[in-house]
C-alpha positions as CSV (number, residue, x, y, z in Angstrom):
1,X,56.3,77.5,-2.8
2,X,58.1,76.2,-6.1
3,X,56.0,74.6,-9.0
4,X,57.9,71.3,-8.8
5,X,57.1,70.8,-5.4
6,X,53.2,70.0,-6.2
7,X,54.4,67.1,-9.1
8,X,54.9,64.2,-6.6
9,X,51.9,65.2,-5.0
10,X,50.0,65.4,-7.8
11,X,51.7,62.0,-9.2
12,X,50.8,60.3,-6.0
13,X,47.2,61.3,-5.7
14,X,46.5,60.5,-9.6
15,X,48.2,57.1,-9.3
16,X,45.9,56.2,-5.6
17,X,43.0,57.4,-8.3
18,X,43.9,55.1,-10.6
19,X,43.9,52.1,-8.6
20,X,40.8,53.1,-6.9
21,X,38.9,53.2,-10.3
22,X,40.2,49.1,-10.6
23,X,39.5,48.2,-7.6
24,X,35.6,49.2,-8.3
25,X,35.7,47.8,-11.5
26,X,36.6,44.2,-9.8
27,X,33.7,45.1,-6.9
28,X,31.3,45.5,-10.2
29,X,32.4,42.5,-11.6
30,X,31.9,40.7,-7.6
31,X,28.7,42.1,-7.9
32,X,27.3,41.1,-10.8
33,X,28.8,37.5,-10.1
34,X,26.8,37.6,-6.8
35,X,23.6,39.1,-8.4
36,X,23.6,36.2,-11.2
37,X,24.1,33.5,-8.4
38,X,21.7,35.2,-6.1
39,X,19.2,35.0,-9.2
40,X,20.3,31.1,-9.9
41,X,19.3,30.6,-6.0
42,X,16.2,31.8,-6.1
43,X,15.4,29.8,-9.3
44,X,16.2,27.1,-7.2
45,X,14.2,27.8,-4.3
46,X,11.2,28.9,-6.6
47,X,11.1,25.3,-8.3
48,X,12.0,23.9,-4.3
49,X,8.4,25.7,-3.0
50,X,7.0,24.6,-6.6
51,X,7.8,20.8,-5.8
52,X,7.1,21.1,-2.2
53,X,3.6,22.6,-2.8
54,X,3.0,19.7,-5.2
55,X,3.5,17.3,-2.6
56,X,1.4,19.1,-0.3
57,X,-1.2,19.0,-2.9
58,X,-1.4,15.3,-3.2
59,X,-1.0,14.6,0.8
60,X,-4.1,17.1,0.8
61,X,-6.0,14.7,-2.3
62,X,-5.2,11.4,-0.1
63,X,-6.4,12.7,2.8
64,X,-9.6,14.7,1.4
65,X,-9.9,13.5,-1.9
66,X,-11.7,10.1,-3.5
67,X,-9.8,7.2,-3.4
68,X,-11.4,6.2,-6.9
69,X,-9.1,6.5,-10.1
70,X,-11.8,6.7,-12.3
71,X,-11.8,10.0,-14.8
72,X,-14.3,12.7,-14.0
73,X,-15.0,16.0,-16.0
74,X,-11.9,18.5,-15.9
75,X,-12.7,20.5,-12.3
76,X,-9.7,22.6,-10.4
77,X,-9.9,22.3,-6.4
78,X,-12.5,25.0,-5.8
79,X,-14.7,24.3,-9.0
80,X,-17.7,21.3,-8.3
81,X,-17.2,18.1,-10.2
82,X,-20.4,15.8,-10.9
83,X,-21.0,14.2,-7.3
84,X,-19.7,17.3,-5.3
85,X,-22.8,19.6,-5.7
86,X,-22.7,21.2,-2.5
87,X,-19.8,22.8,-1.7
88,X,-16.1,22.7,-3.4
89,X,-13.2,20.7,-1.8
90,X,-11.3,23.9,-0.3
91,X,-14.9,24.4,1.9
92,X,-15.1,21.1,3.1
93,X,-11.5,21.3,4.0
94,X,-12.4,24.3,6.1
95,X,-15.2,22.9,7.5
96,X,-13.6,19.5,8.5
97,X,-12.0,20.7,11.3
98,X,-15.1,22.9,13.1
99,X,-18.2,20.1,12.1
100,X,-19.2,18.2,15.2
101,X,-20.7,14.3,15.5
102,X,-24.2,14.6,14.4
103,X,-26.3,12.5,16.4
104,X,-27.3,9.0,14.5
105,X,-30.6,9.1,12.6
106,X,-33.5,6.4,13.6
107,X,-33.4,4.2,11.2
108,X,-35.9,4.3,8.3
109,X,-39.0,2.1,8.0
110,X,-38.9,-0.8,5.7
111,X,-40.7,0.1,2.9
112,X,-43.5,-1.3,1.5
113,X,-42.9,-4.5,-0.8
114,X,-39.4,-5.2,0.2
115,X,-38.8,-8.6,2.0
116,X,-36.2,-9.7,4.2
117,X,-32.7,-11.5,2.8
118,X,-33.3,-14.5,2.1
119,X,-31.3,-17.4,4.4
120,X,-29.4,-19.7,2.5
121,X,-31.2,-22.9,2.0
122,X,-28.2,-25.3,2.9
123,X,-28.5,-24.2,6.5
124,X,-29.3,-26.9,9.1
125,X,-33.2,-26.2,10.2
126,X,-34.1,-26.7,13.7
127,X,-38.0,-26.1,14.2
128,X,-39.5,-24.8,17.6
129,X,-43.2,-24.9,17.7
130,X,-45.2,-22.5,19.5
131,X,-49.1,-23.3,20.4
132,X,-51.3,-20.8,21.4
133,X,-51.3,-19.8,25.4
134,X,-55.3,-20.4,25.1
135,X,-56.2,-24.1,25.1
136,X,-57.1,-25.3,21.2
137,X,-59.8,-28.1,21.9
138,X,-62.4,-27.7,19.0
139,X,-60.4,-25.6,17.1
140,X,-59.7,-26.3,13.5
141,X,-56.2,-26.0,12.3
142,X,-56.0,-24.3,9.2
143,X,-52.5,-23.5,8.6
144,X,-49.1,-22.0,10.3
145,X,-46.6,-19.3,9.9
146,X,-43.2,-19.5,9.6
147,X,-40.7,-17.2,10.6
148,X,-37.0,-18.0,10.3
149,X,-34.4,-16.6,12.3
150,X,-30.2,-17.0,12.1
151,X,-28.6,-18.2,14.7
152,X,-25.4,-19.1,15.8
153,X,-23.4,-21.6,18.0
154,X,-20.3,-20.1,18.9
155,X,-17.0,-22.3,18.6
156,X,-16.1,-24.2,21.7
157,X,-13.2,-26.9,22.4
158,X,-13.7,-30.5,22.9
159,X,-11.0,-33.7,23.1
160,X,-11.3,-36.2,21.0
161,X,-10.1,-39.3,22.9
162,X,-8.5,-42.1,20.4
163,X,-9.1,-45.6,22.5
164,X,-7.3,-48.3,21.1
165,X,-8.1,-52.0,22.4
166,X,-4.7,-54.3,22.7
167,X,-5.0,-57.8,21.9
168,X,-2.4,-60.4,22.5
169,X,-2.4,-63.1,19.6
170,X,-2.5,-66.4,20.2
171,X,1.1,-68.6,21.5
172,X,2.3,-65.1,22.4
173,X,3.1,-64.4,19.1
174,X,2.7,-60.3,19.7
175,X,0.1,-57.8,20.2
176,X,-2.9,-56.2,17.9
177,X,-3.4,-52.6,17.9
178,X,-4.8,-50.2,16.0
179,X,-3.1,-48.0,13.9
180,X,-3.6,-43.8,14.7
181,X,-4.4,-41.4,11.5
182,X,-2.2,-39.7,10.3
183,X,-1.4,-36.1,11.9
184,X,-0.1,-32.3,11.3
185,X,2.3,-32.8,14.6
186,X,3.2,-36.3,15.1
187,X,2.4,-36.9,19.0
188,X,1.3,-33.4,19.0
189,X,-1.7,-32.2,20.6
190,X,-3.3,-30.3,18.1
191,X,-5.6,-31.7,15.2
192,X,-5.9,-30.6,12.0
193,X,-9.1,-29.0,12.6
194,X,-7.4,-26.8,15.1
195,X,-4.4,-25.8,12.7
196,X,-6.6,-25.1,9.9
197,X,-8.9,-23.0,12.0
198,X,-5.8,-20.8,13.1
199,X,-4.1,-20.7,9.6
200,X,-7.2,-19.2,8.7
201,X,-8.1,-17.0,10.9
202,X,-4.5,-15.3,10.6
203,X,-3.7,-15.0,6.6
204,X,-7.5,-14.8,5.7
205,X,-9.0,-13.1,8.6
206,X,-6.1,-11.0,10.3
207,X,-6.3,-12.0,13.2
208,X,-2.8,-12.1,14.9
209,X,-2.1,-15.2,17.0
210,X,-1.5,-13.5,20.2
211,X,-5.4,-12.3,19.8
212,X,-6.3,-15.8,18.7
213,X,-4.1,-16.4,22.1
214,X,-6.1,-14.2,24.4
215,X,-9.7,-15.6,22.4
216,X,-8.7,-19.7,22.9
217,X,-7.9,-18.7,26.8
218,X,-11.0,-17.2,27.1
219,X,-12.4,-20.4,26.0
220,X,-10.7,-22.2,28.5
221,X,-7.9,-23.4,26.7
222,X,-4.6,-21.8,27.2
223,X,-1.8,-22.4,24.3
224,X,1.9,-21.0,24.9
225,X,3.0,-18.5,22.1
226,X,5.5,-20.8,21.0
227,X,3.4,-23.6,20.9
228,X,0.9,-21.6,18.7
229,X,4.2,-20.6,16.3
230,X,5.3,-24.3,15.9
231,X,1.5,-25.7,15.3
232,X,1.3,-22.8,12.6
233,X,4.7,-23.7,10.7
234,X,3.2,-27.6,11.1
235,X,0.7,-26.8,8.8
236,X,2.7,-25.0,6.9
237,X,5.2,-27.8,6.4
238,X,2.1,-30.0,5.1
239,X,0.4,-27.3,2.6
240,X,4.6,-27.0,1.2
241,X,3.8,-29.3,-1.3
242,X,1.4,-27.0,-2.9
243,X,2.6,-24.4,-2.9
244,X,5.4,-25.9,-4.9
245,X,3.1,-27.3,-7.3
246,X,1.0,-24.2,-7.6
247,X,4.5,-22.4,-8.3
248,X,4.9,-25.0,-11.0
249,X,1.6,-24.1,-12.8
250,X,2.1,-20.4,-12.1
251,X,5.5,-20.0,-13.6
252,X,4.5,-22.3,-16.9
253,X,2.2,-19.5,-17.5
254,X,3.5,-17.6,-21.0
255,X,1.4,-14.1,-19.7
256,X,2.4,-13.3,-15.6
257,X,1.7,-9.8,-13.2
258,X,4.7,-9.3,-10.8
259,X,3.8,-7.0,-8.2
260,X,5.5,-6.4,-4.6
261,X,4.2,-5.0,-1.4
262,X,5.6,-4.1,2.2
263,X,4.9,-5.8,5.3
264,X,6.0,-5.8,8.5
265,X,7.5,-8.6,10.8
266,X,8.1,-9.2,14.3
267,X,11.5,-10.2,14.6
268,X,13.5,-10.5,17.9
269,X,17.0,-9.8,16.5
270,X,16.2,-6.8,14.9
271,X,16.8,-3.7,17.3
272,X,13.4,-2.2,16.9
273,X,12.0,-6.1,17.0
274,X,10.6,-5.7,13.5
275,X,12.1,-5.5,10.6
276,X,10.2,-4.8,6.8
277,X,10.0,-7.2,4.7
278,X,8.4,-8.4,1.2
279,X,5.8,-9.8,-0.4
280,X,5.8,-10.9,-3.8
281,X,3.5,-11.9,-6.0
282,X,3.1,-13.7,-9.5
283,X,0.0,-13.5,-10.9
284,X,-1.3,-15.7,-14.0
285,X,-4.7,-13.2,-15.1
286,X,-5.7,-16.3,-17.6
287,X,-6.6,-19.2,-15.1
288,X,-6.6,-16.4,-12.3
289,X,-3.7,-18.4,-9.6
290,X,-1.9,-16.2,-7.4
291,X,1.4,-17.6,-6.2
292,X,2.9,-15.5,-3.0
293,X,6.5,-15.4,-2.3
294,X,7.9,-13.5,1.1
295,X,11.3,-12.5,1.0
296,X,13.2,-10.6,3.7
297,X,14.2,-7.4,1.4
298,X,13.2,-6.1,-2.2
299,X,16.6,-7.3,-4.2
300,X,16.7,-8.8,-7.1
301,X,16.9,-12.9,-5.4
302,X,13.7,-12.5,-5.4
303,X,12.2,-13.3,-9.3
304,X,15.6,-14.3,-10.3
305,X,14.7,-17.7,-8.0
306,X,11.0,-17.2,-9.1
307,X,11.3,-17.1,-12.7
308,X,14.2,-19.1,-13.4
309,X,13.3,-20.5,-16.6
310,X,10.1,-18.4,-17.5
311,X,9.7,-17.5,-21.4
312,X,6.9,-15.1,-21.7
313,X,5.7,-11.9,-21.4
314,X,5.7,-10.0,-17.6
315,X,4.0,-7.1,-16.8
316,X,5.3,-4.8,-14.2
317,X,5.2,-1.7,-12.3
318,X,8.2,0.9,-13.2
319,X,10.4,-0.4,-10.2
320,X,13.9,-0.6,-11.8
321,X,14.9,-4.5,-10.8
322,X,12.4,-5.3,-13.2
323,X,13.9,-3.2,-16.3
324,X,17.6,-4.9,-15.2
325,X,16.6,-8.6,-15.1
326,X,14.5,-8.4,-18.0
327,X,14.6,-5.3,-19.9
328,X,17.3,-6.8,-22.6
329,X,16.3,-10.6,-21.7
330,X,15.9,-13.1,-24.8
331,X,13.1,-15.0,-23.6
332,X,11.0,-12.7,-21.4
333,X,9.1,-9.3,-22.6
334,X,8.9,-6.8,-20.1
335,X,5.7,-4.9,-20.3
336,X,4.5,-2.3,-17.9
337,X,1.6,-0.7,-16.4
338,X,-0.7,2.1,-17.7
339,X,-2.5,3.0,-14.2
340,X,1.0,3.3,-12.9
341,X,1.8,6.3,-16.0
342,X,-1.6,7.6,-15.7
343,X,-1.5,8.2,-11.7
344,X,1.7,10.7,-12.8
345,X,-0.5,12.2,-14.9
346,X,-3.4,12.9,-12.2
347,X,-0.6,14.5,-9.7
348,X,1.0,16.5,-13.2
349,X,-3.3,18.2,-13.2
350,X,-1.7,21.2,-11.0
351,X,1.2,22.1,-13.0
352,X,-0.1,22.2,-16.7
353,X,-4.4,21.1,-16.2
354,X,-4.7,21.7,-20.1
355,X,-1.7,19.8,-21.3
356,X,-2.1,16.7,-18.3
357,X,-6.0,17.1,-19.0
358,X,-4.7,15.9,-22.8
359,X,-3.4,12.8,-22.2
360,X,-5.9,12.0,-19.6
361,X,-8.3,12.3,-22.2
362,X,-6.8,10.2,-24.6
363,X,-5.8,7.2,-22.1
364,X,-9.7,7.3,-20.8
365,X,-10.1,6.5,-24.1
366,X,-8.0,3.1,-23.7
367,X,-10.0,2.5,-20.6
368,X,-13.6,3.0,-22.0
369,X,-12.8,0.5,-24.6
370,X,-11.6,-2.0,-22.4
371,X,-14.6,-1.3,-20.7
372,X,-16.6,-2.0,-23.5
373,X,-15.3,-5.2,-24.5
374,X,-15.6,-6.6,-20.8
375,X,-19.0,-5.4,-20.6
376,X,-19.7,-7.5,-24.2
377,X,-17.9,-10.5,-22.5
378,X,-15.9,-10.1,-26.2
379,X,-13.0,-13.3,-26.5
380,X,-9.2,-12.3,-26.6
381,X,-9.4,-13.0,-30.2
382,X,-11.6,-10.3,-30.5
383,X,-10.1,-8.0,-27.8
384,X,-7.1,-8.5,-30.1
385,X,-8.7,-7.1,-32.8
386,X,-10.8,-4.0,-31.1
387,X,-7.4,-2.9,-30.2
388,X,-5.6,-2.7,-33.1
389,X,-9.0,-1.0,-34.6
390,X,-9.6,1.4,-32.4
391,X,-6.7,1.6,-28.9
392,X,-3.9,1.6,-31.5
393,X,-4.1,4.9,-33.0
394,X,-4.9,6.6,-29.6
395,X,-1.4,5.2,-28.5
396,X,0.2,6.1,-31.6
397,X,-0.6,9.7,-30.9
398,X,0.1,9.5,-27.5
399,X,3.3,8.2,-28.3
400,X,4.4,11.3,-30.6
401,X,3.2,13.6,-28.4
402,X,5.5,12.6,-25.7
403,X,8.1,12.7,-28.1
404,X,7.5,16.0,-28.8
405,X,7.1,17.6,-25.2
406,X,10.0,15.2,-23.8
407,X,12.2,18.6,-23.2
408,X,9.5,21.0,-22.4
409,X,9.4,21.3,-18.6
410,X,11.9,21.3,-15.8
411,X,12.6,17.5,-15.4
412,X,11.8,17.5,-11.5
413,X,8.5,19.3,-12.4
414,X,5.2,17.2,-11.7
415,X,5.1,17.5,-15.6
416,X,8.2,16.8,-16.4
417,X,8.5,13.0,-14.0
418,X,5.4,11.9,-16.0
419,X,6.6,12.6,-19.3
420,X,9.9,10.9,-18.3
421,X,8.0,8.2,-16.7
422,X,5.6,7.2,-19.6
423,X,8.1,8.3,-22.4
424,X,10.8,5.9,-21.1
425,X,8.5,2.9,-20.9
426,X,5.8,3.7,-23.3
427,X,7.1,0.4,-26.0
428,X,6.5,-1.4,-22.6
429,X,3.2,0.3,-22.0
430,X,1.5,-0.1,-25.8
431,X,2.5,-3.7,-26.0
432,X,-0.8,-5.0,-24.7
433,X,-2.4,-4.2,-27.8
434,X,-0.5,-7.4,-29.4
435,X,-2.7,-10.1,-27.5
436,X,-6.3,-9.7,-26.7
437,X,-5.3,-11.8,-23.2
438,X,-3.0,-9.2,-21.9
439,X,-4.3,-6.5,-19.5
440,X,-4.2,-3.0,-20.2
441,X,-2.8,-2.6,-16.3
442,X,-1.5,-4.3,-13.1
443,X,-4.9,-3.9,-11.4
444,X,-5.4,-7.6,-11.2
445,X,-2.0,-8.1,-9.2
446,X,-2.6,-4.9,-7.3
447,X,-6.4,-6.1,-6.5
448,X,-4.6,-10.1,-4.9
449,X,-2.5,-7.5,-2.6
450,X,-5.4,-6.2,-0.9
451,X,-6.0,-9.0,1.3
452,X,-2.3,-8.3,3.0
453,X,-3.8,-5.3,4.7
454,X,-6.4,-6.8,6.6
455,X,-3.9,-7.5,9.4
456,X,-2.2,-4.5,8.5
457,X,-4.3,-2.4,11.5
């Protein structure tokens, strides 16, 4: 076969090489793009399962753990703290589920040396005296015993009938009558005792009206639901003026809490026949007044309506209408809450103990001297002072030190929120150290709340 006969073979073959060593060069190239975004994924997932196990871990803490926020020793979750001495949290986790009812323990004799409670001494006294069985003729007395027992007489109805005589004057000249008092429902039925009883036992009590319903008609007295709404918003209608005025003291104040909570309401044109709304509060901590506001949603209408007008100084929780209304405002400083940054802390124990442990340590510091000064009954002059002494270098540091570790975890880390969190706000959070009248936290506000959930259940 000739020579030349092999060169376009041999030309073909070398050129098919040729693109076959590009074409693997391009599938390296795909490969290393995929490996670098495989890598970038897992990353992602890895920090996913890091945030997701974080969450766990406090859902675990609010279901298992103390409610308490006070600061213990430094313990992880399988090491015993001061009042768990018999087995670590992880056990008793364990054991929760397989531990039956243990039967109720017989109460323990009284011992020796301790008395009864006392009954107050306002009480009505009604005395019942009780002679021996055996008859007493020639008997001396030479004393008695007294025992005292609470009782009780449980509420009942009764109808008050108003009778007024009519008199015709003299030369028919027109007719005498007395005049009725005064009532919450003019030509209603209800008095005020009634209205005040139900107003009570709803927004102090908890007691929803359709139990106070289903109680009254066990009592013999049966009250429509509507009925029971209108004599409600009757009473309201008379406290209005009040409230208004109470309002009027509150928002003079130069020093107020702001704090809102969630609550539920029956509402017929909402298609699940409730509908969330809000309840906010203003507290003044000096004369200790509460003023409550509801409001359908969690908008800003709510303190711009409130605080029209307010100069002063408002301390807040981090939630963000705050910051816009009043983080730039000329008359009001916006100051914020240091149990709210310290809870971030508590949750940040699991990602970096030593680091979180730090500033733990250092706020308990702010708390045990606030402690302190409550415990000496110390004025706000001298709270003033105490704190620029001794709370104002421990926020300094504090201060620098979130400066420093701002950028040194992954910002949706457990470590990374609270830095972000207290680092954002921390002016905010050091300012009560200017007036010895200021609170270190929104505990007081928080504390007025709790009486919300007694209807909650």
């Amino acid at each position: 076969m000739p020579q030349n006969h092999f060169k376009p073979v041999f030309y073909a073959y070398f050129y098919v090489m040729e693109n076959t060593a590009t074409d693997y060069k391009k599938l390296y190239e795909q490969e290393l793009e995929a490996h670098r975004v495989s890598l970038l994924t897992m990353s992602e997932k890895e920090d996913t399962i890091s945030d997701l196990r974080f969450e766990l871990d406090k859902l675990r803490r609010h279901i298992f753990g103390s409610k308490s926020e006070k600061r213990g020793s430094h313990v992880g979750e399988n090491q015993m703290g001061l009042f768990e001495l018999g087995t670590t949290r992880a056990v008793q986790e364990e054991l929760s589920g397989s531990v039956g009812k243990e039967q109720k323990p017989a109460p323990k004799k009284r011992a020796k040396g301790t008395g009864r409670m006392s009954l107050p001494k306002e009480l009505r006294r009604e005395e019942t005296v009780i002679e021996p069985s055996e008859p007493t003729e020639g008997c001396v007395r030479i004393g008695e015993e007294v025992t005292e027992v609470l009782e009780v007489v449980p509420a009942s109805f009764y109808v008050r009938r108003y009778i007024r005589p009519k008199y015709a004057r003299p030369n028919g000249e027109g007719i005498l009558i007395g005049t009725l008092p005064d009532r919450v429902i003019e030509k209603g039925i209800p008095s005020e005792s009634v209205i005040a009883q139900m107003t009570v036992d709803k927004y102090v009590y908890g007691m929803p009206l359709h139990r106070q319903i289903d109680k009254y008609g066990k009592m013999g007295v049966r009250i429509p639901a509507s009925s029971a709404s209108d004599w409600i918003m009757g009473g309201w209608y008379q406290l209005r003026p009040l409230w208004k005025l109470l309002r009027v003291i509150v928002t003079l104040q130069e020093y107020l809490q702001v704090d809102e909570t969630p609550i539920k309401v029956l509402d017929r044109d909402h298609k699940k026949g409730i509908h969330q709304g809000y309840m906010w509060l203003y507290h003044a901590p000096v004369d200790r007044l509460v003023l409550f506001d509801y409001r359908k949603g969690r908008d800003r209408s709510g303190p711009v309506e409130m605080l029209a007008g307010f100069k002063g100084i408002i301390q807040t929780d981090g939630y963000k209408v705050y910051d816009t209304l009043y983080g730039n405002h000329p008359d009001i400083h916006l100051t914020f809450c240091m149990a709210h940054a310290r809870r971030y802390f508590v949750d940040a124990v699991k990602d970096d103990e030593k680091q979180a442990n730090h500033v733990l340590d250092e706020m308990q510091k702010l708390y045990l001297l606030e402690e302190k000064m409550r415990s000496e009954n110390m004025g706000w002059e001298e709270r003033t002072e105490a704190r620029k002494k001794y709370a104002d270098p421990v926020l300094t540091g504090l201060g620098q030190w979130l400066e420093e570790n701002q950028y040194s975890y992954r910002p949706e880390s457990p470590m990374g929120k609270a830095i972000a969190y207290a680092h954002k706000r921390w002016a905010g959070l050091s300012a009560y150290v200017i007036h010895g009248q200021m609170e270190i936290d929104n505990n007081l506000v928080e504390n007025a709340v709790r009486p919300l959930a007694v209807g909650y259940a």
